[in-house]
C-alpha positions as CSV (number, residue, x, y, z in Angstrom):
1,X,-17.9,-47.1,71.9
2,X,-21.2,-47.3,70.7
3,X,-23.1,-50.1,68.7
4,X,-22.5,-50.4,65.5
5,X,-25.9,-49.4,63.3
6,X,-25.1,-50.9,59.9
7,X,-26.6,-48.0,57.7
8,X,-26.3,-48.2,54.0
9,X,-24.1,-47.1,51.6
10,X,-22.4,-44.6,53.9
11,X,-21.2,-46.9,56.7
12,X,-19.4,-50.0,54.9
13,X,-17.8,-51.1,51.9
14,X,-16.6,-54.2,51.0
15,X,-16.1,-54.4,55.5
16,X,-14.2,-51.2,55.5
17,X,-15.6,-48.1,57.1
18,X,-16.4,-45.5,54.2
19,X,-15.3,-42.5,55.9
20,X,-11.6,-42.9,55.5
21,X,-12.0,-44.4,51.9
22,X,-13.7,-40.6,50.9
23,X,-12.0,-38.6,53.7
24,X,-8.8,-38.2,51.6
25,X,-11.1,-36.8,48.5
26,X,-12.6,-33.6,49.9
27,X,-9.5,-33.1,51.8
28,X,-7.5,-32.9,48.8
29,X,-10.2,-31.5,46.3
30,X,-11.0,-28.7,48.7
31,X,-8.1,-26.9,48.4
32,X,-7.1,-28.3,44.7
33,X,-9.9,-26.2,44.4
34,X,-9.6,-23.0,46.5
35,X,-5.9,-22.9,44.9
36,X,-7.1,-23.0,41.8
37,X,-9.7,-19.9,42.5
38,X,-7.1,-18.2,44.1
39,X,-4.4,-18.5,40.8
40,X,-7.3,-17.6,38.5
41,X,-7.9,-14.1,40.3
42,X,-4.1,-13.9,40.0
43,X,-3.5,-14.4,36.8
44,X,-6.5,-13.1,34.2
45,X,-5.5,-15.1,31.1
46,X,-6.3,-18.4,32.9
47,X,-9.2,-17.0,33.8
48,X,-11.9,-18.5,30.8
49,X,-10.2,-21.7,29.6
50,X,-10.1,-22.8,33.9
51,X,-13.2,-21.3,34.7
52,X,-15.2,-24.4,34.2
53,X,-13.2,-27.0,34.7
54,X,-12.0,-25.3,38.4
55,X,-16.1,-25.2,38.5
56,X,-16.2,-29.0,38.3
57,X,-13.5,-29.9,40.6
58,X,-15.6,-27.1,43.4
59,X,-18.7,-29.3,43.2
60,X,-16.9,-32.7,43.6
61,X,-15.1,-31.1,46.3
62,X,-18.0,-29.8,47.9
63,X,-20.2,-33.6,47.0
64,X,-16.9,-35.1,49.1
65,X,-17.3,-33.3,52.0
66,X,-20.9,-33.8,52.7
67,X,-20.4,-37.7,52.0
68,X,-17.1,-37.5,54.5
69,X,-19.7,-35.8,57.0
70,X,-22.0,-38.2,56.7
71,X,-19.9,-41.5,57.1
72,X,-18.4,-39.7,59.9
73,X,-20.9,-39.9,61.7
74,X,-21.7,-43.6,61.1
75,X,-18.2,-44.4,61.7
76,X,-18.2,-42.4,65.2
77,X,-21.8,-44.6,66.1
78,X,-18.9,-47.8,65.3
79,X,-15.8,-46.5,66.8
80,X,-16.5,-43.6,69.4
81,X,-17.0,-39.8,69.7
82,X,-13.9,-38.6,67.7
83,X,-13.6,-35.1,69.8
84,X,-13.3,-31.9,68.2
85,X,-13.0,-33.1,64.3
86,X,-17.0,-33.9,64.5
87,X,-17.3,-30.2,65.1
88,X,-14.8,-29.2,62.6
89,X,-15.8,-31.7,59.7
90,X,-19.9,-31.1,60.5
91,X,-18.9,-27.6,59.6
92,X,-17.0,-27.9,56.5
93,X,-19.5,-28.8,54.1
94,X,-21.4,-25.6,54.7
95,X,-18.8,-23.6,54.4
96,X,-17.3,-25.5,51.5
97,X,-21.2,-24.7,49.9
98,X,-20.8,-21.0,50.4
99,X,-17.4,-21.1,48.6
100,X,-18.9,-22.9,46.4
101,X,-21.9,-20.0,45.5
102,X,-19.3,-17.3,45.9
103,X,-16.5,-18.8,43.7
104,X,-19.3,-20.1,41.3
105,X,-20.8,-17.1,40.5
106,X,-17.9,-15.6,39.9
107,X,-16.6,-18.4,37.7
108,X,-19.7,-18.4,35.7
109,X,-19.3,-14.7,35.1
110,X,-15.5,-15.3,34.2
111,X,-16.4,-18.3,32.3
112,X,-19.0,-16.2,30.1
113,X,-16.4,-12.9,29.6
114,X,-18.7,-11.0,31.8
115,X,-16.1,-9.8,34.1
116,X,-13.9,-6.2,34.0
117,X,-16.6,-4.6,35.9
118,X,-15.9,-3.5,39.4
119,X,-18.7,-5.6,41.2
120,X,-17.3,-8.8,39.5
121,X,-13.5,-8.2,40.4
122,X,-14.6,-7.4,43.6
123,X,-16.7,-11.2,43.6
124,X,-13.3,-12.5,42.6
125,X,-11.4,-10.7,45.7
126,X,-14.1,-11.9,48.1
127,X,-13.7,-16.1,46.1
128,X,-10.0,-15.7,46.6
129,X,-10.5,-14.7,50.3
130,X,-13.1,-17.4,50.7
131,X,-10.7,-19.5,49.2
132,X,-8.2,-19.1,52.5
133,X,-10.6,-19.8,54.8
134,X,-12.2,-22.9,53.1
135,X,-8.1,-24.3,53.1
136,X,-7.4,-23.6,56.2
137,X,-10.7,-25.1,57.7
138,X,-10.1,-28.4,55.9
139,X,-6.5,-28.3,57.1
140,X,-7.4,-27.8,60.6
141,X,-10.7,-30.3,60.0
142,X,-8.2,-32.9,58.6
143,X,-5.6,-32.7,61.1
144,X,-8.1,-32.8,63.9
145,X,-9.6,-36.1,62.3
146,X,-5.4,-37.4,61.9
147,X,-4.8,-36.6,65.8
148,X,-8.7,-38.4,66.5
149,X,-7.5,-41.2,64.7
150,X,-3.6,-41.7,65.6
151,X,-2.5,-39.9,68.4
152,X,-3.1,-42.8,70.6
153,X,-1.3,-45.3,68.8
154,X,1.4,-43.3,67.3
155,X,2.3,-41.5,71.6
């Protein structure tokens, strides 16, 4: 254990570490939010009216993740190295950007009926793709951070 530093807005509030107060947002917003890209390549008439909206919920998603990364790692300077979920949740806010440029170009195409064009379905097919990978990473990243955080007391 390691002492505590005290930093700002991302370590504490109201006493309580921030990181498992916003933890539970990008895990849930993340793939809210892949699902969502995934149905709209599957089913075209959603396509415009969700476009935007599944827009928003990416870059909240995306917003949570970095603020999870960050008061991680205050919360490991308090509480100790939390193994292989540092790796795994320093990671997913990258990736969780790059979905975010991939599906959001294609939403903004979508969104402004620019799509039917080969190119732009094949943006979609690459999103919905991306879309796996960014749910199973934060699967993997949250269950990593469960097992960090309970294993020990639950064994």
């Amino acid at each position: 254990m390691t002492t505590p530093t005290g930093n700002g807005i991302f370590d504490l509030i109201l006493g309580l570490p921030v990181h498992p107060l916003v933890v539970h947002a990008a895990v849930v917003l993340l793939p809210l939010g892949a699902l969502a890209v995934i149905a709209l390549f599957a089913v075209k008439r959603w396509r415009v009216p969700l476009a935007w909206p599944t827009l928003g919920l990416l870059v909240v998603a995306t917003i949570a993740a970095f603020i999870a990364r960050t008061s991680g790692g205050h919360l490991e300077d308090r509480v100790g190295d939390p193994g292989q979920h540092a790796q795994w949740g320093g990671l997913l806010p990258f990736v969780a950007t790059g979905f975010l440029v991939i599906a959001g170009a294609w939403l903004v195409l979508v969104a402004r009926r620019r799509e039917g064009s080969g190119p732009i379905t094949a943006l979609g097919a690459v999103a919905a793709l991306a879309a796996v990978g960014v749910i199973g990473l934060t699967v993997v990243t949250g269950h990593s951070g469960s097992e960090a955080a309970w294993q020990q007391k639950i064994a």
